[in-house]
KERO-957810 format. One line per field, with one value per residue (C-alpha): x, y, z; residue in three letters. Coordinates in steps of 0.05 Angstrom, whole numbers, padded with zeros to 5 digits. Layout:
// residues N
X: c(X ...)
Y: c(Y ...)
Z: c(Z ...)
residuo: c(Ala ...)
This chain:
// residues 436
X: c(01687 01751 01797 01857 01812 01790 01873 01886 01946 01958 01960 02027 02040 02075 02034 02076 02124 02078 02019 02051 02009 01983 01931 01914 01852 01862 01801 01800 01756 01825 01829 01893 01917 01958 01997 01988 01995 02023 01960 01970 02038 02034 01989 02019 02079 02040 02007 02062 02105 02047 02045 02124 02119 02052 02042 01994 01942 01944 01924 01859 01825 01763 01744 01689 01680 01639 01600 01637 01708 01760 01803 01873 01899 01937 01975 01926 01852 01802 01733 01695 01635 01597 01598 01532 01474 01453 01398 01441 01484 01436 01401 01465 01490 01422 01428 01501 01526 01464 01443 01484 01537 01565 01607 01654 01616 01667 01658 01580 01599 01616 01574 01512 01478 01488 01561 01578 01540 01585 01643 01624 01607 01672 01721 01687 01698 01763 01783 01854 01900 01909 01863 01892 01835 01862 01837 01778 01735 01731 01760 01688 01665 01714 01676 01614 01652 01686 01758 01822 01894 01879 01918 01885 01927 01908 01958 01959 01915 01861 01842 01898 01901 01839 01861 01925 01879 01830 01887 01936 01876 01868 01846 01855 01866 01796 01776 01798 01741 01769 01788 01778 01823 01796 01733 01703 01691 01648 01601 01538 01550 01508 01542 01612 01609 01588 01653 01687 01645 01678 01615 01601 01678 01697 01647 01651 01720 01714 01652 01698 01760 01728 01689 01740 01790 01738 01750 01814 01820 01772 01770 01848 01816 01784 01860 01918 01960 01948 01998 02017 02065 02091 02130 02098 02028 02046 02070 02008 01949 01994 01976 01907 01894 01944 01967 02029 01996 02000 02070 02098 02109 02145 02120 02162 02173 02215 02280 02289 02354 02408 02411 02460 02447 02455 02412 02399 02411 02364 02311 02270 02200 02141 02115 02040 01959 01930 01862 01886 01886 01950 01988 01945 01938 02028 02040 01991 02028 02095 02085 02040 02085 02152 02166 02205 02251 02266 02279 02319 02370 02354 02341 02340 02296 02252 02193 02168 02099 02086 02034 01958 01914 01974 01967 01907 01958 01938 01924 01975 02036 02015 02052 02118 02115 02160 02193 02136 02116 02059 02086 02023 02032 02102 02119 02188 02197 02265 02292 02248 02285 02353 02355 02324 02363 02325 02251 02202 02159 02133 02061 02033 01984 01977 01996 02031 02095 02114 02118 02144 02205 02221 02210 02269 02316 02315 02334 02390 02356 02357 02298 02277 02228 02180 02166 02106 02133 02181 02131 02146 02209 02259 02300 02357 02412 02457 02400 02398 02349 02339 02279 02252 02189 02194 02197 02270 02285 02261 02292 02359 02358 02331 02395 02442 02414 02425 02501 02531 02584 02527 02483 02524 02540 02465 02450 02497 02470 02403 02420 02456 02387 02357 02406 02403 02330 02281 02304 02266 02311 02311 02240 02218 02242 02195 02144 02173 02155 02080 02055 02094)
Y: c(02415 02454 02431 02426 02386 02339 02332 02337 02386 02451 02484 02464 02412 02344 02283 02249 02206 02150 02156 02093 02082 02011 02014 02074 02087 02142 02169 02182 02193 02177 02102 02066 02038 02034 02090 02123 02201 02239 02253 02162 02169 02207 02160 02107 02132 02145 02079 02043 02073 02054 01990 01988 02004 01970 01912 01914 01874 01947 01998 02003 02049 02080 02094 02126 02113 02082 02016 01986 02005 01961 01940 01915 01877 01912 01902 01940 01927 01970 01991 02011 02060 02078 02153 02199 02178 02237 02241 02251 02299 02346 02350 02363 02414 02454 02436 02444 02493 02542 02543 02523 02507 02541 02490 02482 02442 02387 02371 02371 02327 02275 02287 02238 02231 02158 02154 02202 02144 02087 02128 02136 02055 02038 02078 02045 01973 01987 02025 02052 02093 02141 02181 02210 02253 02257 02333 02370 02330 02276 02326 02350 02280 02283 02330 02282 02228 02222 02247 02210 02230 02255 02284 02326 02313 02377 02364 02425 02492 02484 02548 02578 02521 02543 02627 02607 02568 02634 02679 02639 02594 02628 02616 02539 02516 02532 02469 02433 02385 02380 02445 02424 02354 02292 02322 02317 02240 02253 02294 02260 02246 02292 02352 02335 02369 02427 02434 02456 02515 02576 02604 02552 02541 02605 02624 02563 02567 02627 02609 02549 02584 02617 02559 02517 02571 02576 02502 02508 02556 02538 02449 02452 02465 02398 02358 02358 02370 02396 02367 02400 02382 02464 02502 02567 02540 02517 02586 02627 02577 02591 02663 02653 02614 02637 02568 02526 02457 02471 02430 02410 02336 02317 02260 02201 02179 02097 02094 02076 02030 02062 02060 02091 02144 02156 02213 02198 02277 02335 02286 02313 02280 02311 02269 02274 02259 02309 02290 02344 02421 02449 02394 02407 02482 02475 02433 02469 02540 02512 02484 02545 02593 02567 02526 02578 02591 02523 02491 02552 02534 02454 02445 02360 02376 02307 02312 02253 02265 02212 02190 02152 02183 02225 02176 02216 02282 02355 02391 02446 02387 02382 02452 02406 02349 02280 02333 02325 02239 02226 02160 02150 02104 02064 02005 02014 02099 02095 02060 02121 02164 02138 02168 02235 02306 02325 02331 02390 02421 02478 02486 02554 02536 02495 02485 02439 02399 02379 02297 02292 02334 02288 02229 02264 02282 02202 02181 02241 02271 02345 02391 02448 02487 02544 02573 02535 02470 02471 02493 02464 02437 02501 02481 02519 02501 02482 02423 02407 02450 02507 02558 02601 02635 02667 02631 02651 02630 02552 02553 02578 02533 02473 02482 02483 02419 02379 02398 02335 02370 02418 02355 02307 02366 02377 02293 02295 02351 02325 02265 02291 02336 02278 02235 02296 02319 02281 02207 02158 02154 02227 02234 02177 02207 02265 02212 02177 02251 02250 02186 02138)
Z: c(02758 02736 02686 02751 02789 02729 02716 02795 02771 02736 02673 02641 02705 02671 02692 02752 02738 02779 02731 02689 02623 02609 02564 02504 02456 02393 02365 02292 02234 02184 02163 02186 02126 02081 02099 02033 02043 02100 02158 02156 02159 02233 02250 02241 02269 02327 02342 02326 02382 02423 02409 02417 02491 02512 02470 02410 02453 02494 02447 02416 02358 02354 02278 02259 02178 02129 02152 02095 02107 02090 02159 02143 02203 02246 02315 02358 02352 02314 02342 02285 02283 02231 02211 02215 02157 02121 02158 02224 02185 02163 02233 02264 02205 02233 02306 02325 02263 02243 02323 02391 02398 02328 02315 02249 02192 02198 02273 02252 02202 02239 02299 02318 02390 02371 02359 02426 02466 02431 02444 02526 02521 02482 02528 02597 02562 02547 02601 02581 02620 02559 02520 02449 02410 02335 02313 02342 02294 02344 02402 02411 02437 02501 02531 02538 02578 02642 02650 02642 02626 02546 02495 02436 02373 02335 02282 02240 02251 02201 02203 02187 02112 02094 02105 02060 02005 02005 01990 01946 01905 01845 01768 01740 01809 01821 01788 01857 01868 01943 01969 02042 02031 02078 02106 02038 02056 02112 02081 02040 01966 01934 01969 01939 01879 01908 01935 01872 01850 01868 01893 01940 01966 01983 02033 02056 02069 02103 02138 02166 02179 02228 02259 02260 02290 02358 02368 02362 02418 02464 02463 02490 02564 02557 02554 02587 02533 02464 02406 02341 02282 02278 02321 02289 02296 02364 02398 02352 02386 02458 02438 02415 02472 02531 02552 02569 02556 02481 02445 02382 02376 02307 02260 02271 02201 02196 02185 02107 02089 02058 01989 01939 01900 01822 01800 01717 01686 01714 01734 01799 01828 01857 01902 01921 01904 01854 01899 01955 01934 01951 01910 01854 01853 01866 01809 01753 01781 01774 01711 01680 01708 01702 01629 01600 01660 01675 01601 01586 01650 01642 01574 01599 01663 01673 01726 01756 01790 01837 01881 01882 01822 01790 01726 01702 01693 01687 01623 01643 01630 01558 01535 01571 01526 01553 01599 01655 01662 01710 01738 01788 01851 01858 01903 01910 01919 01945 01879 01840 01890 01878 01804 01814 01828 01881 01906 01876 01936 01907 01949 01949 02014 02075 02147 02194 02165 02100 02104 02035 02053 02112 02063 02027 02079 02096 02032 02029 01966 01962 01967 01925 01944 01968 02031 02039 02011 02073 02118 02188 02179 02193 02138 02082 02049 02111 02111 02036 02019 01970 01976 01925 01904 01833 01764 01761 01834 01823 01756 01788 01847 01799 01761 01822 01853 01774 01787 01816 01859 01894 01893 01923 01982 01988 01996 02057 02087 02081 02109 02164 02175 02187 02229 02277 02287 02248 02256 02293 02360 02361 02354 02405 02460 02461 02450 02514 02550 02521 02511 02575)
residuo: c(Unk Unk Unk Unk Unk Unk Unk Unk Unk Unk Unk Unk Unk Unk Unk Unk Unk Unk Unk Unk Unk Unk Unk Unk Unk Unk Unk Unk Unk Unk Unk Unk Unk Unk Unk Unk Unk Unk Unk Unk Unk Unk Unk Unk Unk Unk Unk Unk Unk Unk Unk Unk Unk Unk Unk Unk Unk Unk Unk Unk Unk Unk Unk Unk Unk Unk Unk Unk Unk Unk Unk Unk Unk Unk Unk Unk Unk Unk Unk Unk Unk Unk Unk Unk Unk Unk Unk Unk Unk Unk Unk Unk Unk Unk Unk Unk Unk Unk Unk Unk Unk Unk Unk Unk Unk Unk Unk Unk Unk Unk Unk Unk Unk Unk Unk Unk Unk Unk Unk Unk Unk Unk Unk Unk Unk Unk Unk Unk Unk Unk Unk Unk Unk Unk Unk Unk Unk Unk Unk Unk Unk Unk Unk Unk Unk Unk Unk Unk Unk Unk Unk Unk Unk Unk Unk Unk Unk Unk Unk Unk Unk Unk Unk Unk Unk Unk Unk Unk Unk Unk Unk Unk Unk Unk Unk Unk Unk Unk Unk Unk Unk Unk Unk Unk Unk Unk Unk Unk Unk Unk Unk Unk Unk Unk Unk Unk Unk Unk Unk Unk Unk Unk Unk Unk Unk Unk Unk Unk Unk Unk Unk Unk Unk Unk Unk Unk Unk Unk Unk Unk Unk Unk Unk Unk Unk Unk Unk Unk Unk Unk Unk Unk Unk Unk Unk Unk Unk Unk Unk Unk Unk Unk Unk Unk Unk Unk Unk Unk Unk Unk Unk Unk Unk Unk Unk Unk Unk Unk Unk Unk Unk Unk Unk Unk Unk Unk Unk Unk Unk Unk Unk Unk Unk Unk Unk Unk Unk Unk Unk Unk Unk Unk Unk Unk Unk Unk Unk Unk Unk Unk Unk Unk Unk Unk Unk Unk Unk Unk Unk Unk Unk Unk Unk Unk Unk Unk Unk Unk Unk Unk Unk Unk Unk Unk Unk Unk Unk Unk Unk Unk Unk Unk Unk Unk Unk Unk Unk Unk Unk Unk Unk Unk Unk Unk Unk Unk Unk Unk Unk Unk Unk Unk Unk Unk Unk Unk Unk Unk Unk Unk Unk Unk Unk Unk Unk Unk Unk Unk Unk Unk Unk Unk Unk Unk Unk Unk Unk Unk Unk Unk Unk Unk Unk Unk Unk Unk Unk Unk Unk Unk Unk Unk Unk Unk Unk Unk Unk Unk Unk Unk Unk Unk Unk Unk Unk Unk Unk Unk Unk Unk Unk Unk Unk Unk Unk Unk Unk Unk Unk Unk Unk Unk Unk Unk Unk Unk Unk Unk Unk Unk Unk Unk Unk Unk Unk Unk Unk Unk Unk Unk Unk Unk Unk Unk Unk Unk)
């Protein structure tokens, strides 16, 4: 059967208007909760805008994890199922990687006969109107089960993160014990380590750019829409692929109270785990690279590096001294927020949109940044934001955002950033055009 007879419409056809949504299903291999780093945060955004406009009892998840998973409660229900044994990984490494179909290592990763039958079972029991595949990790599955309205949430090109990690990755940042972020969890114990030996990474990363980059291209004929958080990853798959069906649909962050601002001196936070790559290989550049530069223009410059696991440091902060404080996970981030200059992006690597800028623009706190630490958001310093990619750059820009006058224009034009295009009513009604 054809993909417009499956869909009973065209390529790039909206759904009709009739075709009213009462129940969904998304299909993950991320855990839920808590909402701790920014591929959750989407997430979240999206179920709960699901369970906004059809009722918790409505929307249901299928997770495929560990057996053992801790399962906060939640407003829509959670089908759990456990991820592949070794045993079912390494047959399907050799099976569906080394011979037909060629798939990446990640989709093998979490492929199992078993799990595509649960899958068929669980959607017939649950029967919903809507369909939403999270990534092509469990995008592969859809094509073993019959057809209803389905939307692949691609995300971000991961093909195109691991191209950017294999040029920009580079001596101390080699150490990463995680170079290909999440999927790391999926694979069997003993072949973590592997993963941070140069030897072993960077074929693999190349061996999976280009895996990963045929799914990417070819599973978008299986759905009737194909979602991504980046305009510029958006339009290149349209190009890769030649098709209409392919959109951008924005994270929809919550709105954040207002709270008044009173940034303490030349303080600035890097928000962020040290256990994903490009954080880590951003923060040891900035902070081999850039000491001299930025002490010489802020000779009080305070960096607050915050997030899960950033308590156990870097060895590249010691030349810093009390200048660089690794505060690790906070409760209360807006109050942490509220006394620092502005927010330090300064990722070398990476693809779809920068969460921790949007986290920023919320709370009306500046951004300074690199290209990549922006990535996704179409953002300067009309929007609070100042870019820069040399050493002297960040130290410049670092120095303009500590003045109060330029900060205090910068907080309202991130905020007003915000109010217009990234804010929750903005953002729900393209969710109204997708998901209702």
């Amino acid at each position: 059967m054809t993909r417009e007879a499956a869909t009973g419409r065209s390529e790039g056809e909206p759904m009709a208007e009739s075709a009213r949504i009462r129940r969904a299903v998304y299909i993950t291999t991320t855990e839920p909760e808590p909402r701790s780093y920014g591929k959750r945060v989407v997430m979240g955004g999206i179920l709960d805008y699901l369970c906004d406009t059809l009722g918790g009892e409505n929307v249901h998840l299928i997770l495929i994890a560990k057996p053992d998973v801790e399962l906060r409660p939640t407003r829509y229900r959670i089908h759990l199922l456990p991820k592949p044994r070794s045993s079912e990984q390494a047959w399907s490494l050799v099976s569906r990687v080394a011979a037909g179909p060629h798939t990446s290592i990640q989709e093998a990763a979490v492929y199992a006969p078993r799990i595509a039958r649960e899958i068929r079972e669980l959607l017939a029991t649950i029967d919903a109107d809507l369909e939403v595949w999270d990534t092509i990790r469990t995008g592969q599955y859809a094509a073993g089960v019959p057809r209803r309205r389905r939307l692949l949430y691609e995300d971000d090109l991961f093909s195109e993160r691991y191209k950017t990690m294999l040029r920009e990755l580079s001596g101390r940042s080699n150490k990463q014990v995680n170079p290909l972020g999440e999927f790391h969890k999926m694979l069997p114990r003993p072949a973590r380590p592997l993963l941070s030996r140069r030897a072993v990474y960077r074929p693999l990363l190349r061996l999976e750019s280009r895996l990963v980059g045929a799914s990417e291209r070819n599973q978008p004929g299986w759905f009737d829409a194909t979602l991504l958080v980046n305009d510029e990853e958006t339009n290149r798959l349209r190009t890769f692929t030649g098709r209409t069906d392919i959109h951008t649909l924005l994270p929809m962050l919550p709105e954040v109270a207002p709270r008044d601002r009173a940034p303490v001196g030349a303080r600035f936070a890097f928000l962020g785990g040290l256990d994903y790559a490009p954080n880590t290989d951003g923060l040891t550049w900035f902070l081999t690279h850039c000491r001299e530069q930025v002490l010489a223009a802020l000779p009080n410059f305070e960096l607050l590096v915050i997030g899960k696991g950033t308590e156990v440091g870097v060895p590249e902060a010691a030349a810093w001294g009390e200048h660089v404080k690794f505060v690790g996970w906070v409760d209360d981030l807006g109050e942490t927020l509220a006394g620092c200059s502005a927010l330090l992006s300064v990722l070398r690597v990476g693809s779809g949109i920068k969460i921790k800028v949007l986290e920023a623009l919320s709370r009306s706190l500046p951004v300074v940044a690199t290209p990549y630490g922006v990535q996704g958001t179409e953002v300067g310093e009309e929007n609070g934001c100042l870019i820069g990619s040399t050493p002297a750059d960040l130290a410049a820009l670092l120095a303009r955002a500590a003045d109060p006058d330029t900060n205090q224009t910068l907080s309202a034009a991130a905020r007003e950033t915000w109010e217009k295009r990234f804010a929750p009513d903005v953002i729900r009604r393209s969710y109204d055009e997708f998901f209702s």
